[in-house]
C-alpha positions in Angstrom: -0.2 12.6 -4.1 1.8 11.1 -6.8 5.7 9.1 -6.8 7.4 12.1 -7.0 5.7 14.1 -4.5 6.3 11.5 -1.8 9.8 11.3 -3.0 10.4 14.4 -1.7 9.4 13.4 1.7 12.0 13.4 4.1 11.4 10.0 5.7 11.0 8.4 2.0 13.7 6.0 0.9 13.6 6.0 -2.7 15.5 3.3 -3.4 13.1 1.3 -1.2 10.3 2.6 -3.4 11.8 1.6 -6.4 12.4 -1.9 -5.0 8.6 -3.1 -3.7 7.4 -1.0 -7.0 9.2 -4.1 -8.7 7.9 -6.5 -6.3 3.9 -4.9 -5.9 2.3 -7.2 -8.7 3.4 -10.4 -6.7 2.1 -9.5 -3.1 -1.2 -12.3 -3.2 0.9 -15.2 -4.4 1.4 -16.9 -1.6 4.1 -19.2 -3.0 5.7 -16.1 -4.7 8.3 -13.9 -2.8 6.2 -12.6 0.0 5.5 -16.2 1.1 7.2 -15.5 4.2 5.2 -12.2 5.1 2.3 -14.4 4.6 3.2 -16.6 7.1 4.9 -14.3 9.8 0.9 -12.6 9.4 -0.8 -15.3 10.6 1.7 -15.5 13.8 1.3 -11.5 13.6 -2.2 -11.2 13.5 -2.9 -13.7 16.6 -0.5 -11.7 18.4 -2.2 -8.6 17.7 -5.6 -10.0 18.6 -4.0 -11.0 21.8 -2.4 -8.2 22.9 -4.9 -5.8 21.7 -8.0 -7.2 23.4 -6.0 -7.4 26.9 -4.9 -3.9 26.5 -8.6 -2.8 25.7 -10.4 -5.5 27.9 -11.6 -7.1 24.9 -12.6 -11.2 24.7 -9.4 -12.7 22.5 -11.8 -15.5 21.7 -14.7 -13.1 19.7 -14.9 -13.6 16.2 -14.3 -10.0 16.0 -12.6 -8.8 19.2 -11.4 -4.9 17.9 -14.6 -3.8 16.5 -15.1 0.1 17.2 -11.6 0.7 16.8 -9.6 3.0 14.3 -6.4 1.2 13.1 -3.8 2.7 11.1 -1.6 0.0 9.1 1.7 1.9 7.8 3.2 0.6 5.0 0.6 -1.8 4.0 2.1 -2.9 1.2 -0.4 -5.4 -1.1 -3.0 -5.3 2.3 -2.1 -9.0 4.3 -2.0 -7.0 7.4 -4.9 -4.8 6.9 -7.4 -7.1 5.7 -6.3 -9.5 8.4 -7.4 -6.2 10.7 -10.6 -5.6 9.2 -11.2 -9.0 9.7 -11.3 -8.8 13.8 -13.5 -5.9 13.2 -11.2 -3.2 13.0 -12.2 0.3 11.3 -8.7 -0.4 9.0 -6.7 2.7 7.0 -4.1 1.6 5.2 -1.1 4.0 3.5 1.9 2.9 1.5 4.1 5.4 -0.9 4.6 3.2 -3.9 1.2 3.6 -5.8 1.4 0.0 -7.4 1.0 -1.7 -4.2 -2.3 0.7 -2.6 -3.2 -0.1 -6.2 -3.3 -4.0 -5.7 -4.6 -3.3 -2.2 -7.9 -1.8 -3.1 -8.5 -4.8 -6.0 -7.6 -7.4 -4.0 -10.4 -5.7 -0.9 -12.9 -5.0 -3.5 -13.0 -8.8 -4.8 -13.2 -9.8 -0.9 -16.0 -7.2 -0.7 -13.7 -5.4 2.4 -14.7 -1.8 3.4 -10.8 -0.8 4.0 -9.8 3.1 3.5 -6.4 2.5 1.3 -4.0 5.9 0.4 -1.2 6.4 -0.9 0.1 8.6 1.8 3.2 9.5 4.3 3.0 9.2 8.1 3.3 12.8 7.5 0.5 13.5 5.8 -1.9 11.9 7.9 -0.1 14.4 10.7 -0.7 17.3 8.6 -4.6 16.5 8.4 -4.8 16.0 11.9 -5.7 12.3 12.0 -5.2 9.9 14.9 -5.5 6.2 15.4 -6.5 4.2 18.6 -3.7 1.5 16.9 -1.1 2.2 14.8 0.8 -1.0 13.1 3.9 -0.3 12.2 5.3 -3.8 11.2 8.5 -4.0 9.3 8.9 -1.2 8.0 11.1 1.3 10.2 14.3 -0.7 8.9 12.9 1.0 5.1 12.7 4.7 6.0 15.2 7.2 5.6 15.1 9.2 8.6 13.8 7.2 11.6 13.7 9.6 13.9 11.7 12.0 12.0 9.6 9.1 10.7 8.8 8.0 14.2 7.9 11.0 15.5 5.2 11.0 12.8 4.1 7.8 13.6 3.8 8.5 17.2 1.7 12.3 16.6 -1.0 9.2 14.9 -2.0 7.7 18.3 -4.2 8.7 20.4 -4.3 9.5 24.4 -4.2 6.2 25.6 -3.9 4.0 22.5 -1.2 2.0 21.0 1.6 1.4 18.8 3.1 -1.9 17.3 6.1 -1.8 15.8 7.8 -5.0 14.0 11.4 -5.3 12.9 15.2 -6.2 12.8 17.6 -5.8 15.2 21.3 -4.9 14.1 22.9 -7.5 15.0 26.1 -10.0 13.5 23.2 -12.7 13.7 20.9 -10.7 11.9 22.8 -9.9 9.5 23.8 -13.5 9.0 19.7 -14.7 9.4 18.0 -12.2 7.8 20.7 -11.2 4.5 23.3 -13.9 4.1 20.6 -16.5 5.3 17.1 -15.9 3.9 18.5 -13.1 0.9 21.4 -15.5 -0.5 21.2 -19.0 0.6 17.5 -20.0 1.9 16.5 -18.0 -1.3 13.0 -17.0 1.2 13.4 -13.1 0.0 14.5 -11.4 -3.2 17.9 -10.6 -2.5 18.1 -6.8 -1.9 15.0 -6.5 0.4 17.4 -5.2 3.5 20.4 -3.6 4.1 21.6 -4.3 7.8 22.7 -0.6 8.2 19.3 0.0 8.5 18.1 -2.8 11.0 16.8 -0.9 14.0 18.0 -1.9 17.6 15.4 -2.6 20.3 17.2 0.7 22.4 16.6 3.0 19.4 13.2 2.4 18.6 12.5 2.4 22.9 14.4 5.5 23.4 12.2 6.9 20.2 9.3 5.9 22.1 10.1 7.5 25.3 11.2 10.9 23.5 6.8 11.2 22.5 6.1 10.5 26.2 4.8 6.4 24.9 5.6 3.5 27.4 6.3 0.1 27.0 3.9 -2.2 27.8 5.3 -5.8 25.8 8.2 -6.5 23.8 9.4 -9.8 22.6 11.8 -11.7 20.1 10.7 -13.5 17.2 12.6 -16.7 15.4 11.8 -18.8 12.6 12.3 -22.3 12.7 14.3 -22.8 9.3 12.7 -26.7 8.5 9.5 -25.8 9.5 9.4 -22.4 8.6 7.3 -21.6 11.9 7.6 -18.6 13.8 7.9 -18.2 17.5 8.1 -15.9 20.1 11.2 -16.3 22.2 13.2 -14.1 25.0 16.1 -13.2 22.4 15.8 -10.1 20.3 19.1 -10.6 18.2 17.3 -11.3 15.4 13.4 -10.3 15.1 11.2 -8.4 17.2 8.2 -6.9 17.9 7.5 -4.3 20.8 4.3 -2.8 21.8 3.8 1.3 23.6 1.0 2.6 25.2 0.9 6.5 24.5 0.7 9.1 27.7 -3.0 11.2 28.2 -0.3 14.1 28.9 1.6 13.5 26.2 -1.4 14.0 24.1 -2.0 16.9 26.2 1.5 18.7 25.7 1.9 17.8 21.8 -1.5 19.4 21.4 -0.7 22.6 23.9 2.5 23.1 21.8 
């Protein structure tokens, strides 16, 4: 599948893709502009490995705690979050639409000698070959997609009975808007200016109610700050700003999507 194809997607943002196809060269430099992604993945990841291994009576403290499972990284970008995966011992697929960046994925896994299954693919096409995930990742990325609803929906078809979906974002918000644009875009200098638009920030009630429309529940959902000195991240009870919320997909669910 080439640009254009995916272009035509209904969920593709072409303007996004013509943004991180700029950007895709500088994903590994950690002092670059994805510094911060680099560091909000380390926070991520030992989330992840948390979370996960309670929800599938795993041991946290393994070396490899999700071995046997099939996780599906949306919008992997340059690969931080799925080689971080394949590192617990994850069975990692990763799919992004702009071709430079699955490019830069698959060199960068080679070097590291990484068995990860990189495509340049829509949450759509997965769907249309019938694949499923036990985890899905979908970490900042719904605030970058043209129709969220449809895009969701996707993303949701991807899990299977009883697994899991991650999903990472903004909240719409004044504060938000102020943090994550005014703050880190313009002044703080942390992103390259143009990386969101706040009309596309995704309240916490959106992306629950999406949830609840493919018969998921919620099972954890917390906020996320950074500490501006220390550039540290934290987990906190506010959502204004950055969140992360975790769903648990329904065995009927499954049952009804595949009856229909």
């Amino acid at each position: 599948m080439d640009n254009q194809e995916i272009a035509r997607d209904s969920t593709v943002d072409p303007r996004e893709v013509a943004h991180y196809e700029r950007l895709a060269d500088l994903w590994w430099d950690r002092q670059g502009p994805f510094w911060p992604l680099h560091r909000l993945n380390r926070f991520r990841v030992e989330y992840l490995r948390n979370v996960l291994s309670r929800r599938y009576s795993r041991n946290p403290l393994d070396e490899t705690p999700l071995v046997g499972l099939d996780v599906l990284d949306i919008g992997c970008g340059g690969g931080i979050l799925s080689e971080s995966m394949t590192g617990l011992g994850a069975r990692v697929c990763g799919v992004d639409v702009v071709e430079k960046n699955v490019r830069i994925a698959q060199l960068h896994a080679q070097r590291r000698h990484l068995n990860i299954d990189y495509r340049i693919a829509t949450a759509e096409t997965l769907v249309a070959e019938g694949a499923q995930f036990d985890v899905v990742l979908n970490m900042e990325v719904v605030e970058h997609v043209a129709k969220l609803s449809d895009f969701m929906r996707a993303c949701c078809d991807l899990v299977r009975a009883n697994g899991y979906m991650v999903v990472a974002t903004i909240n719409r918000t004044f504060l938000s808007f102020l943090f994550a644009i005014v703050g880190a875009e313009y002044i703080l200098r942390w992103l390259p200016r143009g990386t969101h638009r706040w009309k596309n920030f995704r309240r916490p009630e959106e992306i629950k109610k999406l949830f609840f429309d493919s018969g998921f529940r919620i099972v954890d959902h917390k906020g996320v700050r950074i500490n501006p000195i220390t550039k540290r991240f934290h987990f906190t009870k506010i959502d204004v700003v950055n969140y992360m919320t975790v769903a648990q997909k329904h065995v009927s669910a499954s049952l009804e999507r595949a009856a229909g």
